[in-house]
C-alpha positions in Angstrom: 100.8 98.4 124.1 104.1 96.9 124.8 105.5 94.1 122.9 108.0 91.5 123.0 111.4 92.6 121.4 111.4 88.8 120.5 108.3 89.3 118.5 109.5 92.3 117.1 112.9 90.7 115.6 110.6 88.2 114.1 108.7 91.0 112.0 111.9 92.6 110.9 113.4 89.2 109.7 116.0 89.8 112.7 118.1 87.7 115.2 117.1 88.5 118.6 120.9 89.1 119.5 121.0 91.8 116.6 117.4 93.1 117.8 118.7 93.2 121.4 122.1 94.8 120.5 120.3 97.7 118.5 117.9 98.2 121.4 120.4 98.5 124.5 122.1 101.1 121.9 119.4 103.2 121.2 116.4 103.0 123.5 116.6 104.7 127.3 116.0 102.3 129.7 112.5 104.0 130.5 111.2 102.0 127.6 112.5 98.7 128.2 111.2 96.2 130.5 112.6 92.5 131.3 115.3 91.4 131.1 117.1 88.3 129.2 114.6 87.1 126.0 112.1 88.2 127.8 111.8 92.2 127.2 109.4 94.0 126.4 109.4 96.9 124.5 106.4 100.0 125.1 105.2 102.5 122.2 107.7 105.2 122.3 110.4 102.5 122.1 108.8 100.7 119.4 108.7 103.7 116.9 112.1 104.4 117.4 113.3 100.7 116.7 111.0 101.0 113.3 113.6 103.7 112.4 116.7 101.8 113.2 115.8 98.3 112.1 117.4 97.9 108.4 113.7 97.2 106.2 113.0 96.0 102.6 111.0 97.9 100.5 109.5 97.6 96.7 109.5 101.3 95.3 108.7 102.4 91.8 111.5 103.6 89.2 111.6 105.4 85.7 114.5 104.3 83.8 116.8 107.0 83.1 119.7 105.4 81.1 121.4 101.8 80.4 125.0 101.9 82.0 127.9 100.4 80.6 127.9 97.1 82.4 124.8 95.0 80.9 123.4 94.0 84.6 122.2 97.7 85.3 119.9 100.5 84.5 120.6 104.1 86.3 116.9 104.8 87.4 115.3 108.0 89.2 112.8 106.8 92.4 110.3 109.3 91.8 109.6 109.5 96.2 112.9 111.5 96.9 114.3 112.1 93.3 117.4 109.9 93.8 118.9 108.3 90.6 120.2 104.7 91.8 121.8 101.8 89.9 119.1 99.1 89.4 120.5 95.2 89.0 118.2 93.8 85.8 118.5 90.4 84.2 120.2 90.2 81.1 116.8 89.3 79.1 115.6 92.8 79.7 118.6 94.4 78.6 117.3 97.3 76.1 113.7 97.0 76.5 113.8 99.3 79.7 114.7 102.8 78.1 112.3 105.5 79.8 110.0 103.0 81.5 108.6 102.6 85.0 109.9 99.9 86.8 109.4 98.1 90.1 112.5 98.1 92.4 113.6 96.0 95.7 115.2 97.5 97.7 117.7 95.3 100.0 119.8 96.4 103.0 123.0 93.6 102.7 125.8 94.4 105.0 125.2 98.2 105.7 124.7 99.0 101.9 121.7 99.0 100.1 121.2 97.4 97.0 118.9 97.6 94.2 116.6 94.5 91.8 114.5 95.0 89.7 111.2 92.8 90.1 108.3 91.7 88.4 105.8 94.4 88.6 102.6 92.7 90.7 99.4 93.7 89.1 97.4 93.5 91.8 97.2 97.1 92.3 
């Protein structure tokens, strides 16, 4: 089912302009339709975009070590075994040695960046 590339910018928390730039860049012109801020965009075209649109996510982290400078933690993301450099408030400075964690991850200006958030017990 096709949708509206306007639509779709809205989901990913996207300018149309940026949505529309990434689009004309990547997709053939087989799976765009329209033309101005009205295009639409069919299924093939729409799993591609999910891959290039820059997403939050929360993940899950075990604390590996404390690192020099008070505002981090080196944690492992147990997914794809990557060791990253969480930001933590200063509250929870020593309390986080070898526990699991709940990290947001944040895509700001082509570099990803790491919180640490309130775990949700809703589960």
């Amino acid at each position: 089912m096709k949708k509206l590339l306007r639509k779709l910018a809205e989901e990913y928390c996207l300018s149309f302009d940026e949505a529309h730039e990434i689009a004309t860049l990547r997709l053939d012109e087989s799976t765009i339709t329209g033309r101005g801020k009205n295009l639409w965009v069919n299924e093939a075209g729409q799993e591609v975009l999910e891959n290039m649109f820059p997403m939050d996510a929360m993940l899950r982290a075990r604390v590996v070590k404390e690192l020099p400078n008070p505002n981090y933690v080196r944690a492992k993301i147990a997914e794809c075994s990557e060791c990253i450099a969480v930001r933590i408030p200063l509250r929870m400075r020593g309390r986080l040695a070898n526990k699991t964690i709940s990290v947001f991850a944040k895509q700001e200006d082509g570099v990803r960046k790491y919180h640490w958030i309130k775990p949700n017990l809703d589960y």
